[in-house]
mmCIF file of the N, C-alpha and C atoms, coordinates in Angstrom:
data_MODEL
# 
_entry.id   MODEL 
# 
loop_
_atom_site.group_PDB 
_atom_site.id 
_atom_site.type_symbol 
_atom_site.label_atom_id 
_atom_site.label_alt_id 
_atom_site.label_comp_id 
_atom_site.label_asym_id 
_atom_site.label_entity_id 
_atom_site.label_seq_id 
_atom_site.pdbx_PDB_ins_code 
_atom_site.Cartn_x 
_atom_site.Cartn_y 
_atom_site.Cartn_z 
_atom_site.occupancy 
_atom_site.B_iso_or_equiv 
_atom_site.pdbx_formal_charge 
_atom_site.auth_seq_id 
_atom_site.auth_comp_id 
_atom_site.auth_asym_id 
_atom_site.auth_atom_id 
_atom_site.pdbx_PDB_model_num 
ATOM 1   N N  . UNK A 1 1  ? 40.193 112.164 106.452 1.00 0.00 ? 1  UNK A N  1 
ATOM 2   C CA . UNK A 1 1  ? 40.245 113.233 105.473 1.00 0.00 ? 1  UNK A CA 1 
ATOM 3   C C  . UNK A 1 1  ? 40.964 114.425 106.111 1.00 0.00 ? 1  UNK A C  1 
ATOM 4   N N  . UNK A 1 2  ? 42.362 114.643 105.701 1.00 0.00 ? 2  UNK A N  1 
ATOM 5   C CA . UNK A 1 2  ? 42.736 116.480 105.862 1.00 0.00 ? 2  UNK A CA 1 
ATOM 6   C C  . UNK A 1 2  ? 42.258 117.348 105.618 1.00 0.00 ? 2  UNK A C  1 
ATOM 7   N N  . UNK A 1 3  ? 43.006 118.179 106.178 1.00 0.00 ? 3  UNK A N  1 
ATOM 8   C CA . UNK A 1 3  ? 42.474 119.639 106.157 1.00 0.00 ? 3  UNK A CA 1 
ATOM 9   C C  . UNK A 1 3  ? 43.976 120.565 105.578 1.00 0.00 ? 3  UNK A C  1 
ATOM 10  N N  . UNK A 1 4  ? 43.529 121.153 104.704 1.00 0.00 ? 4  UNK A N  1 
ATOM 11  C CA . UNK A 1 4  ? 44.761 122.132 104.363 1.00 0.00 ? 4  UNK A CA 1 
ATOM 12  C C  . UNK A 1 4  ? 45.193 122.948 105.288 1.00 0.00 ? 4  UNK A C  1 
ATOM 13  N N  . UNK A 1 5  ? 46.069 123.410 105.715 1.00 0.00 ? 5  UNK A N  1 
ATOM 14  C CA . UNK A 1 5  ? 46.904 124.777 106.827 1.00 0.00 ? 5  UNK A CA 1 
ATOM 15  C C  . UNK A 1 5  ? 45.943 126.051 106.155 1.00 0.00 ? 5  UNK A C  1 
ATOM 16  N N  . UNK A 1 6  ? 46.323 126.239 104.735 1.00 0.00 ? 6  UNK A N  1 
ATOM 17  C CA . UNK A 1 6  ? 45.581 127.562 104.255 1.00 0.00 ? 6  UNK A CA 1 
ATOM 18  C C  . UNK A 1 6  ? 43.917 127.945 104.561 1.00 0.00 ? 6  UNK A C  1 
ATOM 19  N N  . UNK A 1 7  ? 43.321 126.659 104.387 1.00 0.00 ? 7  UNK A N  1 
ATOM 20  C CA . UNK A 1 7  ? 42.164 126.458 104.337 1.00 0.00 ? 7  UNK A CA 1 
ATOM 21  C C  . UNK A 1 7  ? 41.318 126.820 105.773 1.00 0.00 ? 7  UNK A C  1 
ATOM 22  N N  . UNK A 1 8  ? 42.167 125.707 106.614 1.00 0.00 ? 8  UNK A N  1 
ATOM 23  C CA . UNK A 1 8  ? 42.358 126.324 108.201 1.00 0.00 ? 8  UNK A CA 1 
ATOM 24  C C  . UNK A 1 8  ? 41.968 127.726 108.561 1.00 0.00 ? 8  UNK A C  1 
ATOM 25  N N  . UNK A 1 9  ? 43.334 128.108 107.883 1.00 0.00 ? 9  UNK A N  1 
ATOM 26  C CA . UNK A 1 9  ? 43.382 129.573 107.787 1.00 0.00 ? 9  UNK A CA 1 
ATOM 27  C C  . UNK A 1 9  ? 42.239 130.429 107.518 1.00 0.00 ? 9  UNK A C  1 
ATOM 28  N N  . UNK A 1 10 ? 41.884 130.110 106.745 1.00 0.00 ? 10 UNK A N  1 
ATOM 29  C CA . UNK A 1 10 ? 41.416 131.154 105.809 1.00 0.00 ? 10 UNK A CA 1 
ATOM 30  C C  . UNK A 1 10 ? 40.142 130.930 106.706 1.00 0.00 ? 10 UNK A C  1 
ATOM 31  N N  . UNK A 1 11 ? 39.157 129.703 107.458 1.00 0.00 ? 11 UNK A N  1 
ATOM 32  C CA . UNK A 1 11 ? 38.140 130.119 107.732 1.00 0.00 ? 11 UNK A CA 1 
ATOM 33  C C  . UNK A 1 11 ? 38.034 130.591 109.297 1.00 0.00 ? 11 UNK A C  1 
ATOM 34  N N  . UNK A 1 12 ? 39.127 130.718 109.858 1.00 0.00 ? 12 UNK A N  1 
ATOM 35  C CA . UNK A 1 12 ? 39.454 131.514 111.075 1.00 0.00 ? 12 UNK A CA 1 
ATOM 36  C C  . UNK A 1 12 ? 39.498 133.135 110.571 1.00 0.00 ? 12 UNK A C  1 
ATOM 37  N N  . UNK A 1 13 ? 40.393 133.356 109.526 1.00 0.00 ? 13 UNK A N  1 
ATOM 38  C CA . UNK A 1 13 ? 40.120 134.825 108.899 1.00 0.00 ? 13 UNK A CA 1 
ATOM 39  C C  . UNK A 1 13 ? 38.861 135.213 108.744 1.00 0.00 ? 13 UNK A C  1 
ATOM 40  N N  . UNK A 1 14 ? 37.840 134.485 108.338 1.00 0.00 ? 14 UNK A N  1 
ATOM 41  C CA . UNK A 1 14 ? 36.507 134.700 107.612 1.00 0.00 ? 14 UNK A CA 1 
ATOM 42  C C  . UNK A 1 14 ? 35.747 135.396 108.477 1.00 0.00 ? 14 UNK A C  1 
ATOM 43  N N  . UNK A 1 15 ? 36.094 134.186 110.265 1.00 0.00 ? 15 UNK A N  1 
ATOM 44  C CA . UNK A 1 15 ? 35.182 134.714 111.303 1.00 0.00 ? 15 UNK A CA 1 
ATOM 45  C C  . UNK A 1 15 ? 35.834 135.809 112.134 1.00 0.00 ? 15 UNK A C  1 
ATOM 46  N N  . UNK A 1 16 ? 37.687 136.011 112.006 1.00 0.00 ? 16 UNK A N  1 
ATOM 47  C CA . UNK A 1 16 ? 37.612 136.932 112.689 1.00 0.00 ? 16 UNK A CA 1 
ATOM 48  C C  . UNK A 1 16 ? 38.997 138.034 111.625 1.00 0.00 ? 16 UNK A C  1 
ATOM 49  N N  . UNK A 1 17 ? 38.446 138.557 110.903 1.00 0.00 ? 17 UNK A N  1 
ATOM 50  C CA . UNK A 1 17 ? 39.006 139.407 110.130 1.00 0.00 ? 17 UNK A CA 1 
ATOM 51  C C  . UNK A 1 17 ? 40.485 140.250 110.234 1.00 0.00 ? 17 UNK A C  1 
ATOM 52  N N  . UNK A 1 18 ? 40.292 140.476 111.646 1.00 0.00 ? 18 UNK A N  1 
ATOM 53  C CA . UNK A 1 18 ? 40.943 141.517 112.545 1.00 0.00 ? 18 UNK A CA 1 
ATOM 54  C C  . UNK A 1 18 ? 42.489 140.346 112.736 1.00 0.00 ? 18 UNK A C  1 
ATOM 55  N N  . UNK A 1 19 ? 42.131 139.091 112.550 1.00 0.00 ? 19 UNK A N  1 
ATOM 56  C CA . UNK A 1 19 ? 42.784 138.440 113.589 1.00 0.00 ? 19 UNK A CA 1 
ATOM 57  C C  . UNK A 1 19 ? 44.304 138.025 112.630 1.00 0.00 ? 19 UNK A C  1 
ATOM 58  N N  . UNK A 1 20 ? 45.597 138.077 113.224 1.00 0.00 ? 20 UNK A N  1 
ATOM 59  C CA . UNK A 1 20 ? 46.657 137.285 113.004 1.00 0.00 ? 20 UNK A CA 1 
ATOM 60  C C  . UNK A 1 20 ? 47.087 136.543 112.832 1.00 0.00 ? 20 UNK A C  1 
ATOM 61  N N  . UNK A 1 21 ? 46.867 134.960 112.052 1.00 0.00 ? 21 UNK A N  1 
ATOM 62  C CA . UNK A 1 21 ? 46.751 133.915 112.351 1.00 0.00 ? 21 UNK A CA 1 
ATOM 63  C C  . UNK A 1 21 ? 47.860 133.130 111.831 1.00 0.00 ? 21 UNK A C  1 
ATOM 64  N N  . UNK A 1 22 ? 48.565 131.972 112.752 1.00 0.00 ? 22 UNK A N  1 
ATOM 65  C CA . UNK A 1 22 ? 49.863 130.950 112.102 1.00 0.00 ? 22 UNK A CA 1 
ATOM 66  C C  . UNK A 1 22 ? 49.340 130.049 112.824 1.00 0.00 ? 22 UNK A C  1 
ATOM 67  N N  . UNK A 1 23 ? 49.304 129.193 111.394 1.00 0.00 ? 23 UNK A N  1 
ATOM 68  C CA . UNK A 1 23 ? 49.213 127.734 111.639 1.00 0.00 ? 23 UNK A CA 1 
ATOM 69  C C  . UNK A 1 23 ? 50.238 126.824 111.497 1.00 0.00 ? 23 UNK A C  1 
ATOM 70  N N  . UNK A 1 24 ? 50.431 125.514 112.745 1.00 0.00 ? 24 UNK A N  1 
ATOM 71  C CA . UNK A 1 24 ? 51.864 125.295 112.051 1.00 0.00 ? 24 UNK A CA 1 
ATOM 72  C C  . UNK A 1 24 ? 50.855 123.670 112.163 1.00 0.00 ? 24 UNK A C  1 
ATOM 73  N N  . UNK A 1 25 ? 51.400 122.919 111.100 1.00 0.00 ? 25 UNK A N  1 
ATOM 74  C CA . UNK A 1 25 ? 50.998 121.571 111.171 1.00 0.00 ? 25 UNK A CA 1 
ATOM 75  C C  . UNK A 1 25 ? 52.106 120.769 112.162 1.00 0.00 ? 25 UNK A C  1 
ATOM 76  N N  . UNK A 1 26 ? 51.791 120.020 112.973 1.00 0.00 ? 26 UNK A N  1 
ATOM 77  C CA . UNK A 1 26 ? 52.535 119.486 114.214 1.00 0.00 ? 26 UNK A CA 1 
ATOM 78  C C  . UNK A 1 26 ? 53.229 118.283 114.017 1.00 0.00 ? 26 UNK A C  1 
ATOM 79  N N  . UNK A 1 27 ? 52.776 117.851 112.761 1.00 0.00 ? 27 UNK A N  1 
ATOM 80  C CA . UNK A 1 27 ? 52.316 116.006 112.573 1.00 0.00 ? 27 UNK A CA 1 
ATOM 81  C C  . UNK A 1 27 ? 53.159 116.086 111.085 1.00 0.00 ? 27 UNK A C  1 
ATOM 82  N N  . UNK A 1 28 ? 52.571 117.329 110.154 1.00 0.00 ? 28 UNK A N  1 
ATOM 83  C CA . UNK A 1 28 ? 53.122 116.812 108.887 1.00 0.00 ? 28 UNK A CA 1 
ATOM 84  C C  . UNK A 1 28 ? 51.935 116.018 108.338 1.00 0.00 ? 28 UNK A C  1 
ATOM 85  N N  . UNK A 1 29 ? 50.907 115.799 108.598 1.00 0.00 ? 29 UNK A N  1 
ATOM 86  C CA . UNK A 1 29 ? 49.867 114.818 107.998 1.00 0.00 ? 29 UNK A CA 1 
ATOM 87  C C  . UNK A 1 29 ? 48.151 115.636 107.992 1.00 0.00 ? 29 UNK A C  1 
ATOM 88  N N  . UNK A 1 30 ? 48.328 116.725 108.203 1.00 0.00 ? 30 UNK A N  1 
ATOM 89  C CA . UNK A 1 30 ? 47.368 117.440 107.925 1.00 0.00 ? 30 UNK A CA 1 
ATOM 90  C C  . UNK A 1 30 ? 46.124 117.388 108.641 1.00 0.00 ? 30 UNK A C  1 
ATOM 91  N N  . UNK A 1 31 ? 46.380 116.389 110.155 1.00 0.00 ? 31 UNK A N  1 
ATOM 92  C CA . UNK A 1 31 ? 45.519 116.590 110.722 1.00 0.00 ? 31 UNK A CA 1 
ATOM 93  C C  . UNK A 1 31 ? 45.343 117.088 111.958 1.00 0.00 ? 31 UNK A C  1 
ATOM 94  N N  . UNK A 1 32 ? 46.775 117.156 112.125 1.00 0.00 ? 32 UNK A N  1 
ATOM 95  C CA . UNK A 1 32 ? 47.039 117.573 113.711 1.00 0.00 ? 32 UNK A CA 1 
ATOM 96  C C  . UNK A 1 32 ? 47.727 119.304 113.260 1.00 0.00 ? 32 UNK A C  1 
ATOM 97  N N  . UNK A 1 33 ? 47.078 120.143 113.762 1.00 0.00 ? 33 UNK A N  1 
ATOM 98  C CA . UNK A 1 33 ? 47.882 121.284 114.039 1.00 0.00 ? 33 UNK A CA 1 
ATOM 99  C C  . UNK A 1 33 ? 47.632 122.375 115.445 1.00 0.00 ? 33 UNK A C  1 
ATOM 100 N N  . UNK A 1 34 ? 48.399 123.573 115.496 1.00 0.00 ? 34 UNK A N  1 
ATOM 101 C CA . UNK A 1 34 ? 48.840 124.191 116.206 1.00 0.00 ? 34 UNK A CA 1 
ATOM 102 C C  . UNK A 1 34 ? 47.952 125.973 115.500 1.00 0.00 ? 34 UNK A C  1 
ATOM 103 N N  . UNK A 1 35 ? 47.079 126.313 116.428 1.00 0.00 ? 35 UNK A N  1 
ATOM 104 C CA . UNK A 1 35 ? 46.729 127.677 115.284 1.00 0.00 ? 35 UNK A CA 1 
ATOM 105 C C  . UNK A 1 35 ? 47.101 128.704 116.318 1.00 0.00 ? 35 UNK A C  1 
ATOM 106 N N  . UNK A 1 36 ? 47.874 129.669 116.264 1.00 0.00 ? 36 UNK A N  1 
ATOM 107 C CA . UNK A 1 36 ? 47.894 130.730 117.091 1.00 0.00 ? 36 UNK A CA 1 
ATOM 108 C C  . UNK A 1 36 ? 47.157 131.892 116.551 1.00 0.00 ? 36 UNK A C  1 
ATOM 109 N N  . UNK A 1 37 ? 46.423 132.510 117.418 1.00 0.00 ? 37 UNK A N  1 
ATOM 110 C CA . UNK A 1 37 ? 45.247 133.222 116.812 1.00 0.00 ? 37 UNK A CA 1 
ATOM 111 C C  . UNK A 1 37 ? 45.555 134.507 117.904 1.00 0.00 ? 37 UNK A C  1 
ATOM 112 N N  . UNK A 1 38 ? 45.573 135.970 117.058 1.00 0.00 ? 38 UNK A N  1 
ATOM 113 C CA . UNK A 1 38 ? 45.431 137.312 118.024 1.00 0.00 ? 38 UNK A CA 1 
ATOM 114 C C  . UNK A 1 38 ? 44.446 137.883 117.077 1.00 0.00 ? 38 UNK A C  1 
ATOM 115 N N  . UNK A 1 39 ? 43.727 138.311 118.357 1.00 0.00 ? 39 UNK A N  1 
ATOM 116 C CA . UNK A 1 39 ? 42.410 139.146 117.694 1.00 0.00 ? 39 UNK A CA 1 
ATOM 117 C C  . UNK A 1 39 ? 42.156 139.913 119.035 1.00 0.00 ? 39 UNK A C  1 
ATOM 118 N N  . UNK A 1 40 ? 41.360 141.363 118.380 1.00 0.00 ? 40 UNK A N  1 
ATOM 119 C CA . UNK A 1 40 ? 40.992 142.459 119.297 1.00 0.00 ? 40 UNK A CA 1 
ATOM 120 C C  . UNK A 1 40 ? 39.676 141.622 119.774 1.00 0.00 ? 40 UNK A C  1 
ATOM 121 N N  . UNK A 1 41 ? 38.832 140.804 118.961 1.00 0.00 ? 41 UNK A N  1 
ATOM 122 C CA . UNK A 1 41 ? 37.773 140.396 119.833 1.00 0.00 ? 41 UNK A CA 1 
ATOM 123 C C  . UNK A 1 41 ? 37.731 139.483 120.833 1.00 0.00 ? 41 UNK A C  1 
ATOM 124 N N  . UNK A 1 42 ? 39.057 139.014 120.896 1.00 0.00 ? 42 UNK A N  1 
ATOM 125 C CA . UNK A 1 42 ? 39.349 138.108 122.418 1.00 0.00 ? 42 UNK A CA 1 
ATOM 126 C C  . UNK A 1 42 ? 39.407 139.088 123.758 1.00 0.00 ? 42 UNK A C  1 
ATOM 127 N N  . UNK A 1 43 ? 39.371 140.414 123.202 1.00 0.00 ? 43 UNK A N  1 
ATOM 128 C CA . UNK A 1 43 ? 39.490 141.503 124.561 1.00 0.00 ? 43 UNK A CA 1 
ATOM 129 C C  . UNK A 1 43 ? 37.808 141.049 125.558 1.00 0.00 ? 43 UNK A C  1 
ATOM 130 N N  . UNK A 1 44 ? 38.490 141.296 126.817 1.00 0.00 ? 44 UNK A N  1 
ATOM 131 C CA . UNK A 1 44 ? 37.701 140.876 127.588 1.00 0.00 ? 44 UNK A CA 1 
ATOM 132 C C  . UNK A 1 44 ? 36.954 139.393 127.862 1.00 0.00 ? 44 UNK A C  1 
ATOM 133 N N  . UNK A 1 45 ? 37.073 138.550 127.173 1.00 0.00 ? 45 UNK A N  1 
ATOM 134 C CA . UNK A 1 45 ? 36.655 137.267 127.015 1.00 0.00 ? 45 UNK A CA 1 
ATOM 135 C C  . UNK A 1 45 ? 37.652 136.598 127.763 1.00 0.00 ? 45 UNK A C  1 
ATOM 136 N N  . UNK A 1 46 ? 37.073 135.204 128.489 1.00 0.00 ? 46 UNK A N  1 
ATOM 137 C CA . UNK A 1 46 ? 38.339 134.641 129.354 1.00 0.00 ? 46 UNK A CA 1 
ATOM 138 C C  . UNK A 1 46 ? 38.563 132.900 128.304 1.00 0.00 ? 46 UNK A C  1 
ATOM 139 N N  . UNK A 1 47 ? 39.455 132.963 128.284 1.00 0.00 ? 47 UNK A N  1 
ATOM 140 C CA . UNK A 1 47 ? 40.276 132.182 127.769 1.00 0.00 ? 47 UNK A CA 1 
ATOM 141 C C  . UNK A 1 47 ? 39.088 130.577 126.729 1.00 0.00 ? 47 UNK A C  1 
ATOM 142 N N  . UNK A 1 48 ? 38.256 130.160 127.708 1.00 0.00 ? 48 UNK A N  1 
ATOM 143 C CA . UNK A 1 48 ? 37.194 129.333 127.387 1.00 0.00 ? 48 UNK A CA 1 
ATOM 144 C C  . UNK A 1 48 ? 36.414 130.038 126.036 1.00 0.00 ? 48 UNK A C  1 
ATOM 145 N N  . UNK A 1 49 ? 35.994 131.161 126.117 1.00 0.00 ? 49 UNK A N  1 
ATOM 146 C CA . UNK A 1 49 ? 35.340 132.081 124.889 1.00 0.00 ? 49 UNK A CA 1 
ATOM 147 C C  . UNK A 1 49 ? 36.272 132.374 124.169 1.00 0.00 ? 49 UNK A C  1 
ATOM 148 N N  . UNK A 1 50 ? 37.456 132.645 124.374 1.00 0.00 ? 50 UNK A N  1 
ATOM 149 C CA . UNK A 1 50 ? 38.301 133.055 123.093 1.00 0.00 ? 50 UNK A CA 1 
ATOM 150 C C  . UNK A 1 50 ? 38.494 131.253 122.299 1.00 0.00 ? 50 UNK A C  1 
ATOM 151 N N  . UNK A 1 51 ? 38.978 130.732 123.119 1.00 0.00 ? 51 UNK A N  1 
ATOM 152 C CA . UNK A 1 51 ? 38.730 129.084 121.879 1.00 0.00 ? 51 UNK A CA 1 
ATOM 153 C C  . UNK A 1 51 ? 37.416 128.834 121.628 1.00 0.00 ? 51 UNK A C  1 
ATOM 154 N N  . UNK A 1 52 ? 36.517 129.166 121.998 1.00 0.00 ? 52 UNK A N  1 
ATOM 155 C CA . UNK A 1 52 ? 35.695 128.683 121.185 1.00 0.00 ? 52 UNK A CA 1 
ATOM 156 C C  . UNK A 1 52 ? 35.053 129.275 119.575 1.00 0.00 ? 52 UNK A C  1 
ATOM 157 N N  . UNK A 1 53 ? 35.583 130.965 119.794 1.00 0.00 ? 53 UNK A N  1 
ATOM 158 C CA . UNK A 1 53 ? 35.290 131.407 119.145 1.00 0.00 ? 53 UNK A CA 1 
ATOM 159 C C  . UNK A 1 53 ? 36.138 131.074 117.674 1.00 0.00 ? 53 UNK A C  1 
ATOM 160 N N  . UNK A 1 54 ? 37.268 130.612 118.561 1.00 0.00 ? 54 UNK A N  1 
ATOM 161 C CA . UNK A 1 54 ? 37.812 129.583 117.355 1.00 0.00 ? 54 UNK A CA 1 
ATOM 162 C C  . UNK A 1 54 ? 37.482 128.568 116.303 1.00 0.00 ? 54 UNK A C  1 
ATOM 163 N N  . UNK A 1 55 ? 37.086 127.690 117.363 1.00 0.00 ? 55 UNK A N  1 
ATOM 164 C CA . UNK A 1 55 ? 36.020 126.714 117.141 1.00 0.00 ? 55 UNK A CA 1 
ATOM 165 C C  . UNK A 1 55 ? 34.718 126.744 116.092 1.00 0.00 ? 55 UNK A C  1 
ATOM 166 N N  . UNK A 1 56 ? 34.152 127.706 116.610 1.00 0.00 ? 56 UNK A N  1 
ATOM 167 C CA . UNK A 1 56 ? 33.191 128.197 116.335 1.00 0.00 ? 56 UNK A CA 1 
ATOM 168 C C  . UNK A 1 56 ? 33.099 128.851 114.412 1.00 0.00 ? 56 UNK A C  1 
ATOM 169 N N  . UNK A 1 57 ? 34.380 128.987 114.013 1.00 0.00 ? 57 UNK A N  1 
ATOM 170 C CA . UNK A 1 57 ? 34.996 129.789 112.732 1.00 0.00 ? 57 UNK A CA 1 
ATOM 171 C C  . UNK A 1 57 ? 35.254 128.509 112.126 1.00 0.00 ? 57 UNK A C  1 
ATOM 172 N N  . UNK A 1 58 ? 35.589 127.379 112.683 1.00 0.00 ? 58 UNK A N  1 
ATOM 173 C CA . UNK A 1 58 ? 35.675 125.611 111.711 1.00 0.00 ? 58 UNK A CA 1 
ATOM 174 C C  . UNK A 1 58 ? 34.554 125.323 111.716 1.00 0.00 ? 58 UNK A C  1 
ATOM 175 N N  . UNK A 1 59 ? 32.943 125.816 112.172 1.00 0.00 ? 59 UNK A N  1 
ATOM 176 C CA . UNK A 1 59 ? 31.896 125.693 111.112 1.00 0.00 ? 59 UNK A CA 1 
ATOM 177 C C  . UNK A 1 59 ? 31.700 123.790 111.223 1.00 0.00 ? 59 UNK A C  1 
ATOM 178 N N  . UNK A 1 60 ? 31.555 123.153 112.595 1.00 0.00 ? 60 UNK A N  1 
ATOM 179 C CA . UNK A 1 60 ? 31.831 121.675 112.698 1.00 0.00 ? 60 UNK A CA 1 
ATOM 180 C C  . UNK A 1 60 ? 32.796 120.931 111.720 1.00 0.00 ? 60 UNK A C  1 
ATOM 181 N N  . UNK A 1 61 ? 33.735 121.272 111.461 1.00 0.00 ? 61 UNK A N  1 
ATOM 182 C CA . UNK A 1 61 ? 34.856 120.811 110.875 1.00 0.00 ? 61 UNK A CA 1 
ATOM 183 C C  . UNK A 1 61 ? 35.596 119.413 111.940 1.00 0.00 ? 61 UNK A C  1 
ATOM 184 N N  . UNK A 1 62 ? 35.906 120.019 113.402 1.00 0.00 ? 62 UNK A N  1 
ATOM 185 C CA . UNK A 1 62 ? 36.467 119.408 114.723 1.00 0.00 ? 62 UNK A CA 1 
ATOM 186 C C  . UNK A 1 62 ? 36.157 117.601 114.169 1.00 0.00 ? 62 UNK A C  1 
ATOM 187 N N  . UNK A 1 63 ? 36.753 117.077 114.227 1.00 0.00 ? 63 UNK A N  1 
ATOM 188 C CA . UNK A 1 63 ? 36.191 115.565 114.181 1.00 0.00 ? 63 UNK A CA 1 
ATOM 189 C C  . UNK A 1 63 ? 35.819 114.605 112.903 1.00 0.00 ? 63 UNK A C  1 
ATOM 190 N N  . UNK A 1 64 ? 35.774 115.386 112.235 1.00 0.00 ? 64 UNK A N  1 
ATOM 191 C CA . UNK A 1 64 ? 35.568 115.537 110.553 1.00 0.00 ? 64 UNK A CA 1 
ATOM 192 C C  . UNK A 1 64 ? 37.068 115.930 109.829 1.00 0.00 ? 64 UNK A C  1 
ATOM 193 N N  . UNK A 1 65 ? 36.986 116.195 108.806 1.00 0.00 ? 65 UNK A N  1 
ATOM 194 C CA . UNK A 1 65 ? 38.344 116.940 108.019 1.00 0.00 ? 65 UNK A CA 1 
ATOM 195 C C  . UNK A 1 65 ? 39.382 117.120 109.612 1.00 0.00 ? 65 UNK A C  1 
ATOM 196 N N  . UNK A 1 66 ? 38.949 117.767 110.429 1.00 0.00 ? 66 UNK A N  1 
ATOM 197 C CA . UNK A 1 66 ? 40.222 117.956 111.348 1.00 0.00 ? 66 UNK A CA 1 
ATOM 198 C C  . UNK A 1 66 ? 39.873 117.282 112.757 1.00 0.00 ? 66 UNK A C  1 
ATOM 199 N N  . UNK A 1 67 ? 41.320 116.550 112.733 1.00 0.00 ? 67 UNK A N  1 
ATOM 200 C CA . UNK A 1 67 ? 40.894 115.215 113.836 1.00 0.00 ? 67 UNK A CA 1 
ATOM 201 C C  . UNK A 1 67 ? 41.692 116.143 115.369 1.00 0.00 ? 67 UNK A C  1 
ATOM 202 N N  . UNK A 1 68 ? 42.556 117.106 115.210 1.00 0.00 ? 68 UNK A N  1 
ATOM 203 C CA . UNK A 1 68 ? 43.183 117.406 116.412 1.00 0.00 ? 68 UNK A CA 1 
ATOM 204 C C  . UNK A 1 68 ? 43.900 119.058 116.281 1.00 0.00 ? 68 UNK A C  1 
ATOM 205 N N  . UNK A 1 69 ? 43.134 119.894 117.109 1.00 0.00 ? 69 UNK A N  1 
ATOM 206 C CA . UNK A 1 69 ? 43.642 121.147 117.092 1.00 0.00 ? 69 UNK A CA 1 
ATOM 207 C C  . UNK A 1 69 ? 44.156 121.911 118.476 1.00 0.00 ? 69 UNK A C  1 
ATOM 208 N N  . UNK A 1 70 ? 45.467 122.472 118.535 1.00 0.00 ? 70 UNK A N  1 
ATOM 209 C CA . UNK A 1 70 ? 45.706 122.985 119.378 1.00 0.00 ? 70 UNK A CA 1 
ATOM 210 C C  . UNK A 1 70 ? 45.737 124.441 119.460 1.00 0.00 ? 70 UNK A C  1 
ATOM 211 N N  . UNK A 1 71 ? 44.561 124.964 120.095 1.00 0.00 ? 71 UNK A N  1 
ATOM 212 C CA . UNK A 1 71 ? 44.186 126.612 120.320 1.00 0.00 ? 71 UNK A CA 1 
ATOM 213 C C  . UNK A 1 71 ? 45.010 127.156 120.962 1.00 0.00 ? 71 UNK A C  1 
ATOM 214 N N  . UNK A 1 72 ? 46.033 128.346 120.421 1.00 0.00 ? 72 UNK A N  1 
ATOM 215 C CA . UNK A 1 72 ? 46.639 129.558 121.555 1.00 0.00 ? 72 UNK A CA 1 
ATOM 216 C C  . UNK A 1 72 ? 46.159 130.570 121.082 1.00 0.00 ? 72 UNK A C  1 
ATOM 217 N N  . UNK A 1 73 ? 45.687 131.972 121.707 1.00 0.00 ? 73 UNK A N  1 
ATOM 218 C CA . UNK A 1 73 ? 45.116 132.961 121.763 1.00 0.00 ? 73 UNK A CA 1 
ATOM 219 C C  . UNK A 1 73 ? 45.139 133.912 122.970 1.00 0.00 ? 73 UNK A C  1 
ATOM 220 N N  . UNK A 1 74 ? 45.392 134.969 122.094 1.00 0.00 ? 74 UNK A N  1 
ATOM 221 C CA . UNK A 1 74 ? 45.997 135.953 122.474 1.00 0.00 ? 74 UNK A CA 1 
ATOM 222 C C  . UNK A 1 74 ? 45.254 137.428 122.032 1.00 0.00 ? 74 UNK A C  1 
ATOM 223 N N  . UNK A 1 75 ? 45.204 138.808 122.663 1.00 0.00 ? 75 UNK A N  1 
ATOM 224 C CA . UNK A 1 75 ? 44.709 139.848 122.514 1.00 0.00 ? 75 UNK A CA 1 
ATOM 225 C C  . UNK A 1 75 ? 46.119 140.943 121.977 1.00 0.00 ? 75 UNK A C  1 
ATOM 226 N N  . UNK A 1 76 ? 45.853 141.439 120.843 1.00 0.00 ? 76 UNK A N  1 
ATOM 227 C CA . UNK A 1 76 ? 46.866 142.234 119.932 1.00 0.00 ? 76 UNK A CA 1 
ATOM 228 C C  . UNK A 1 76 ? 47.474 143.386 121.700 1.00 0.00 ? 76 UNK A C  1 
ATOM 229 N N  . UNK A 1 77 ? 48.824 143.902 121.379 1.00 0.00 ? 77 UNK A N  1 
ATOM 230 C CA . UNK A 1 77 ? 49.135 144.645 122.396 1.00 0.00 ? 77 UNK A CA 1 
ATOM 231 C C  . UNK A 1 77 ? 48.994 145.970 121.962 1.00 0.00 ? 77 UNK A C  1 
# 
């Protein structure tokens, strides 16, 4: 079962409001993508906490609807 790009989207927005987010699908098949994520709440967090907090915004989605995600994250300049 896919997962929409928007949908993606939208529940990374939900958890982090602040945040910038592009998703690019990698595959074309809606299950593999790429999310680049900037948010002020990655300040101070080391790299392990900022993906998860990713993670954490797909609400156990991982393995389900979305079989493969690649986290980049970044703190706004």
């Amino acid at each position: 079962m896919a997962m929409a790009a928007a949908q993606l989207e939208a529940l990374i927005r939900a958890a982090l409001p602040d945040a910038e987010v592009v998703i690019e699908d990698l595959r074309g098949d809606g299950d593999h993508y790429r999310a680049r994520v900037s948010s002020a709440a990655f300040a101070g967090k080391s790299r392990v906490q900022q993906h998860k907090l990713v993670y954490d915004a797909l609400g156990g989605r991982m393995g389900g609807e979305l079989h493969a995600l690649q986290v980049v994250t970044s703190v706004p300049n």
